[in-house]
C-alpha positions in Angstrom: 32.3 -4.4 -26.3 29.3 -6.9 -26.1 26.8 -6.6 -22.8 26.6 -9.3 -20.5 24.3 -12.3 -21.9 21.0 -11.7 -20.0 18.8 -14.5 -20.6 15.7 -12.8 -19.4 16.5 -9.9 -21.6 16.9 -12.1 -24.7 13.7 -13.8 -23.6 11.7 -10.4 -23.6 12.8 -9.5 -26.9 11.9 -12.7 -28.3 8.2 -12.4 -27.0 7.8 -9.0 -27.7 9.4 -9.6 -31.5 6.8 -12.6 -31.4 3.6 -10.4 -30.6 3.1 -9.4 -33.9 2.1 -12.9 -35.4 -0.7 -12.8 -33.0 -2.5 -9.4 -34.2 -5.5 -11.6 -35.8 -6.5 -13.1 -32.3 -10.0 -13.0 -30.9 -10.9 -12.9 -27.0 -13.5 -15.7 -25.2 -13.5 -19.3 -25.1 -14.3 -21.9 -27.8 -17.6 -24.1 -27.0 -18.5 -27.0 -28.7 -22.0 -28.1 -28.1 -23.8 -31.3 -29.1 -28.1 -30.4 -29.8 -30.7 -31.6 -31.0 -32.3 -29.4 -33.7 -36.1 -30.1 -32.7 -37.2 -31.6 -36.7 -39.0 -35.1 -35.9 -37.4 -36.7 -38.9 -33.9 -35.4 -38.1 -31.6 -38.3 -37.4 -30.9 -36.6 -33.6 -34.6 -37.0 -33.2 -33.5 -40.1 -31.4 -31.0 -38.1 -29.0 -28.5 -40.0 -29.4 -26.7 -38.6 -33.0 -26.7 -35.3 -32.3 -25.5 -32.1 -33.7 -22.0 -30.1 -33.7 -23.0 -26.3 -32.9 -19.6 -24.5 -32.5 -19.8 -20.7 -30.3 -17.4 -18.6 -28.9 -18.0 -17.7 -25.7 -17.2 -14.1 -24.3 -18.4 -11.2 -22.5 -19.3 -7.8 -24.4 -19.8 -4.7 -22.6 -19.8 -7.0 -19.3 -22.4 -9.2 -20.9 -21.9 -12.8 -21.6 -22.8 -13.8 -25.2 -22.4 -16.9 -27.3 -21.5 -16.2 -31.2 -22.6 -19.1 -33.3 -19.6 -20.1 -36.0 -20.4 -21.9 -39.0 -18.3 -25.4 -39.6 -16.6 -23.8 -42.2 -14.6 -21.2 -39.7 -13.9 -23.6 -36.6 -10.3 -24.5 -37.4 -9.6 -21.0 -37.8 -11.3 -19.6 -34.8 -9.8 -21.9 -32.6 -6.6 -20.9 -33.4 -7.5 -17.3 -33.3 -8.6 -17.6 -29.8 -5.6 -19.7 -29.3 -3.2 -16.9 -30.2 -5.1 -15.2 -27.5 -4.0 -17.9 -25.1 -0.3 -17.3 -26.1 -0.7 -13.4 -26.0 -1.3 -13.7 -22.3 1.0 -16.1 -21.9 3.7 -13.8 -23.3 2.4 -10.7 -21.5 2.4 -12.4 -18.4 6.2 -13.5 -18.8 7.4 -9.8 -19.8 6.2 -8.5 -17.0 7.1 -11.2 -14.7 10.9 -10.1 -16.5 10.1 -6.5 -16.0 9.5 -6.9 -12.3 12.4 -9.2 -11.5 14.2 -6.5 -13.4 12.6 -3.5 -11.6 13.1 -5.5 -7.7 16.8 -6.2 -8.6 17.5 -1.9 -9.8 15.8 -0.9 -6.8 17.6 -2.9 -4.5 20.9 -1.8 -6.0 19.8 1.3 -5.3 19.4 0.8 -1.4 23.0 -0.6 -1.4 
């Protein structure tokens, strides 16, 4: 015999099946700055054409930092940090389940 369809059950599986794709993620934010690089015959001499620096931004060992990342590794960075976005997302979801889940059992138990 088949359990009762429980949509929040199904749901948490689903996430926690999907965690794995998201094992390359990376934590901090993704910053995109516009500089100029200081050379007086640079074309952003002017200010107005200035540079792309990319950085991810991020605390380590309660420090802020930025990381520089070279133009070659932005599209891949940004969705690194993305799956980090989702990870949360996900995480935040189970355990909304789990408690809905754990508030309903103990109230059947006070019944």
């Amino acid at each position: 015999m088949r359990p009762p369809h429980e949509p929040d059950l199904e749901l948490r599986g689903q996430l926690i099946r999907s965690l794995g794709a998201l094992r390359e993620m990376l934590p901090g934010s993704f910053v995109e700055r516009q500089r100029a690089c200081g050379r007086p015959g640079c074309h952003c001499a002017d200010g107005k054409r200035l540079h792309s620096q990319y950085q991810i931004s991020l605390l380590i060992d309660g420090k802020p930092k930025a990381l520089n990342i070279p133009a070659a590794l932005v599209e891949k960075v940004r969705e690194k940090i993305e799956m980090r976005r989702r990870f949360e997302a996900a995480a935040a979801t189970i355990c909304s389940v789990n408690l809905k889940r754990f508030l309903q059992e103990k109230e059947d138990r006070q019944v």
